[in-house]
N, C-alpha and C positions, 0 to 999 in steps of 0.2 A: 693288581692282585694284592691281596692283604698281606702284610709280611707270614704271617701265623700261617698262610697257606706255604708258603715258599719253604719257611723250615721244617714245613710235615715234609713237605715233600723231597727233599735234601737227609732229614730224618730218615725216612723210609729206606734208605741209602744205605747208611752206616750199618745196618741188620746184612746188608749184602755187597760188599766189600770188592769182592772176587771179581766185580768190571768196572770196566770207568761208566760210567755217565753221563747223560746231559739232558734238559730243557728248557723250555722255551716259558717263562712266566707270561712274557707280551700274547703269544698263540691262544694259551689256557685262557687269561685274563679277555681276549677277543670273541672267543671261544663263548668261554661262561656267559659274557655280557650279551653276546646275543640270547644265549638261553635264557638269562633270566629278564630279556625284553618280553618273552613271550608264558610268562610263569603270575602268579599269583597265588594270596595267600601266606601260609607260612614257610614253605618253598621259596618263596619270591623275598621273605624277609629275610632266612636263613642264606641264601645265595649273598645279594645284596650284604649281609652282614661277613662274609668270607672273600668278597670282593673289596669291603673298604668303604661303601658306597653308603647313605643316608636315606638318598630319596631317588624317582624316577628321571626330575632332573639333573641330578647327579649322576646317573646311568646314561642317561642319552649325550651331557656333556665328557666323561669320560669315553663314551664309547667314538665319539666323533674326533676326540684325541688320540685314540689310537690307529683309527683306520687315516686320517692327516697325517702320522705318525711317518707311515712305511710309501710314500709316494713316488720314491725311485722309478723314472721312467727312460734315463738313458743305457742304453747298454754297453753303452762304448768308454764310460766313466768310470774313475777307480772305485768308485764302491757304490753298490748296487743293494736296493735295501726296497722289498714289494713284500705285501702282503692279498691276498684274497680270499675272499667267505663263499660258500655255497650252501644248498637246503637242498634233500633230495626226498620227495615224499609218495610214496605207494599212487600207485592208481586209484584202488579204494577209498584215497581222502582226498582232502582239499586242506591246503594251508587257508587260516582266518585274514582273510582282506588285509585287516587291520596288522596280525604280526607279516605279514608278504610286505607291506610296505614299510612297516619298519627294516625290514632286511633288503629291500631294495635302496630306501633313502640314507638310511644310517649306515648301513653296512656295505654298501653298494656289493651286496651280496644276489648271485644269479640263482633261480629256483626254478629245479628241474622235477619233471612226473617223470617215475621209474614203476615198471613192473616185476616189484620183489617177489610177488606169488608164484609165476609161471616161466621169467623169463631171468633167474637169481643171477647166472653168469654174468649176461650181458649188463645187469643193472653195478655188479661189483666190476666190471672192466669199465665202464662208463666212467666210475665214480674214480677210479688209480689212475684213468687218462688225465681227468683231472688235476689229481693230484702231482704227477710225474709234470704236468706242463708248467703247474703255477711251482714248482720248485726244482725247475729248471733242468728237471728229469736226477737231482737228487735222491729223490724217495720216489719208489715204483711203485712198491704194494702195502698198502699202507692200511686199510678196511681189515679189520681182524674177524676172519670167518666163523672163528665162535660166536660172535655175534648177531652176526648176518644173516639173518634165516628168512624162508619165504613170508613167512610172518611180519617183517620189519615194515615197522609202519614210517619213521624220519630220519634222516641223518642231517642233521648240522656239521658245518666244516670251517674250520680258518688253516690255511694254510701261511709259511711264512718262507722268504729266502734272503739269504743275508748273504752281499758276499765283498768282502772287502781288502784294499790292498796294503799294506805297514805303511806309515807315513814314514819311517825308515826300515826297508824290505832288509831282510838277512842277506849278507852275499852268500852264494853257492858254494866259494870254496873256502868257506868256514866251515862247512857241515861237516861233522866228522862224529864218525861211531864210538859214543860212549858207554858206560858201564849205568843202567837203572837199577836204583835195589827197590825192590816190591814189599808191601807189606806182610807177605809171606816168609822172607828172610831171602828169597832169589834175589838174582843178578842176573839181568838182561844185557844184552847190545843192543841200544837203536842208535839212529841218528839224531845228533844233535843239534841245532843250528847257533850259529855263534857269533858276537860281537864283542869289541873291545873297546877299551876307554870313553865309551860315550854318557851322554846325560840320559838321565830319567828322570820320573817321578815316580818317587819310593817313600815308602812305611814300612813300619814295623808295629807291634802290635803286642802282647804276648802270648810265646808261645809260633807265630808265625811272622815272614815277611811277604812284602807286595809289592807288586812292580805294574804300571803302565803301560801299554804298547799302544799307542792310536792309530789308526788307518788314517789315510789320505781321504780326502773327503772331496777335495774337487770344487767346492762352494768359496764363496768368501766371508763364513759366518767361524770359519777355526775350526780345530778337528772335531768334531762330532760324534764319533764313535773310537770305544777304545775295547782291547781284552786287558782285565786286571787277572795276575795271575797271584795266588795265595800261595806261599810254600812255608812250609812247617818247618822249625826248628831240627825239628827231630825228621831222621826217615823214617818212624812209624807215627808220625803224629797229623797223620791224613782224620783220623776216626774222633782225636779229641778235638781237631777243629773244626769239623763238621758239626760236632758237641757243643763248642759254641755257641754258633747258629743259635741255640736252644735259649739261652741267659743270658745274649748281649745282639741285640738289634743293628749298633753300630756299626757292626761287620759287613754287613750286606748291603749298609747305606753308608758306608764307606767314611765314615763320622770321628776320619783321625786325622792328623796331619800327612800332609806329603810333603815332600822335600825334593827340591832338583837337586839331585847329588850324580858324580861320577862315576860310572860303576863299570871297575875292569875288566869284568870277564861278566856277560849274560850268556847262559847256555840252557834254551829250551827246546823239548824232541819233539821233532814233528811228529802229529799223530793224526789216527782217521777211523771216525766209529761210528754207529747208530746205537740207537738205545730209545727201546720200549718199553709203556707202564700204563696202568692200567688206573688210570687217578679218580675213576671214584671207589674204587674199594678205598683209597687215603681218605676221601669227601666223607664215606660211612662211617670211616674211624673220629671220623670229627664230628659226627652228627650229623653229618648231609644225606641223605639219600632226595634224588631228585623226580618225586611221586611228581608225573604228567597226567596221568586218567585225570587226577583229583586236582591240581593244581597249577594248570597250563591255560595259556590261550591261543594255541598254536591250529588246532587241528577243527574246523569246522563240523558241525551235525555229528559231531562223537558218540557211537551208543552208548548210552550209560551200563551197558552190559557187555560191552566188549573187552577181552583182556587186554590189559595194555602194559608192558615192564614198567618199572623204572630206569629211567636213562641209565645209559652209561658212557663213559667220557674216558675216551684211550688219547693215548698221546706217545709219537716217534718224533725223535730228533735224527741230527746226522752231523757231524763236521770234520771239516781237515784245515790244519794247520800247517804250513809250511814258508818256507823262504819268502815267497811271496807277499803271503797274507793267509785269509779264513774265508774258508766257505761252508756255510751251514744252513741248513732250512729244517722246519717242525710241519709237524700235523696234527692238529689235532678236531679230534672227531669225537661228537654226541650223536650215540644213537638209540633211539627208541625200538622196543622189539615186542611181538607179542611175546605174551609168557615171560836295648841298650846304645853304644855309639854306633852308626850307620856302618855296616858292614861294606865290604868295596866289591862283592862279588852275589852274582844271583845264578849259584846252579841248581837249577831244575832236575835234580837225575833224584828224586825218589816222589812217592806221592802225592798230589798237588791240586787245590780248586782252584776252578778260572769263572770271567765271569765276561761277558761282550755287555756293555749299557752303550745310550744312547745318553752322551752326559751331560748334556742341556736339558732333558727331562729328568735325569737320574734316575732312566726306566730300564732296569735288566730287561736284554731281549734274549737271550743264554746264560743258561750256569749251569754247569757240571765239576767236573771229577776225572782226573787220570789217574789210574792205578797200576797201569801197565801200558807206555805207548803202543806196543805191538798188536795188543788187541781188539780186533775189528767188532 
């Protein structure tokens, strides 16, 4: 996904403050790229031009990079990393040969007929079974039934699940209840998790600091995945470093130094949340609206009089952190419808962005936002 897409959507954020956060760039970015497999026109340029992308080769090679991406097939291994697509389309139509096989071969995405007209429950339970298996019964309900109507003509689907263990896990009887101050001017108790005198890799930046944590990976290729956590100088300076974001790219491509330094006290709160949004009203504010009547080549013998929406493109996250490690999965869902000197200490106790990459691609697969551990 483009960067410009990542800080709208991190943007959109900073307007609403009052919860934590989080998404999935890799989900969206799977997500989009199937859609704009089966788009054309200026649809198909404008997607493509919001994804990063040039040409269709470029599409079908990034898209085979992401789905190679997420191949985790043991489940008994410290970190477990799947992804899966799905297409669910009315009775009434037929998916075009041609995009059915780009989502079978590229996406090794499964495509199923559903009857949205007559039989709407069963087609939306169908579809959460779905969802609940490839994310590990993470996310249950996941199809937002504003949209859903007996009318819907497709839903496109990537689902995502991450779940991985510290390559040095917190011990339990460090956990101890500390004081969060909120950007409201509150003070919370949560719990803490805690270690002492050990190495990291840390930055500073201005304005905030950053800290490393890599999960154990189990391979013999080195740690693989890590959460970088940002934390603000200040206890209200969650909203100007999300500000950032805006005038400096280097933030989220991580384009400073790091340093292995010792650092005496790390104190970050477990926490565990979902959070939904609704990213094409972001897409519209950008210019996107994604016209299928006029600009698809998804849907076989199409009446040229049939009403048909504009897509629209929701997306839920989920994650918890703790002693352990992280576990977290996304959904996200297209659907068509009729109608200075290093500091020696990292406490985490006021508002904070984090981010999970894969950092051999230096691909975010999560980033969010904590504004308050406590809430779910």
């Amino acid at each position: 996904m483009e960067l410009s897409m990542q800080i709208a959507l991190v943007d959109q954020q900073t307007k609403n403050l009052g919860k934590n956060f989080i998404f999935s760039p890799l989900s969206l970015t799977t997500l989009l790229s199937m859609v704009a497999s089966g788009l054309k026109g200026e649809t198909l340029e404008q997607l493509m031009s919001l994804l990063g992308l040039k040409s269709l080769a470029d599409l079908i090679t990034e898209s085979c990079r992401l789905v190679a991406m997420a191949t985790s097939e043991n489940d008994e291994g410290p970190l477990l990393f799947s992804s899966a697509n799905g297409a669910w389309v009315d009775k009434k139509y037929k998916l075009k040969p041609s995009f059915q096989q780009v989502l079978r071969t590229i996406y090794k995405a499964d495509s199923f007929t559903l009857d949205f007209g007559n039989k709407l429950e069963e087609a939306l339970k169908e579809i959460d079974s779905w969802v609940e298996n490839s994310t590990k019964g993470l996310i249950k309900k996941s199809v937002p039934k504003q949209f859903v109507r007996n009318d819907t003509v497709l839903i496109l689907a990537n689902a995502l699940y991450f779940k991985g263990t510290w390559a040095r896990p917190f011990h339990p009887f460090y956990t101890k209840s500390k004081n969060f101050y909120t950007l409201d001017g509150n003070v919370v108790e949560v719990p803490f998790m805690h270690e002492f005198c050990r190495i990291y890799s840390y930055g500073t930046s201005q304005g905030f600091k950053i800290i490393r944590l890599p999960y154990k990976d189990g391979s013999q290729k080195g740690l693989r995945f890590s959460m970088y956590i940002f934390l603000p100088d200040e206890k209200d300076g969650l909203p100007d470093l999300l500000k950032q974001l805006s005038s400096d790219s280097a933030l989220l491509n991580l384009e400073f130094e790091f340093e292995e330094e010792r650092i005496r006290e790390v104190a970050i709160p477990k926490f565990k949340f979902m959070y939904s949004i609704e990213v094409s009203d972001i897409m519209e504010q950008m210019g996107l609206r994604l016209n299928i009547k006029e600009n698809a080549e998804m849907l076989e013998d199409l009446n040229p009089n049939a009403i048909i929406e504009d897509m629209k493109v929701c997306h839920t996250c989920c994650i918890e952190v703790n002693e352990r490690g992280t576990e977290a999965a996304a959904v996200s869902l297209s659907l068509v419808g009729g109608g200075g000197p290093p500091p020696t200490e990292f406490i985490a106790d006021h508002p904070f962005m984090f981010m999970i990459r894969e950092d051999f691609s230096e691909t975010p697969i999560f980033l969010g936002a904590v504004v308050n551990p406590l809430l779910a």
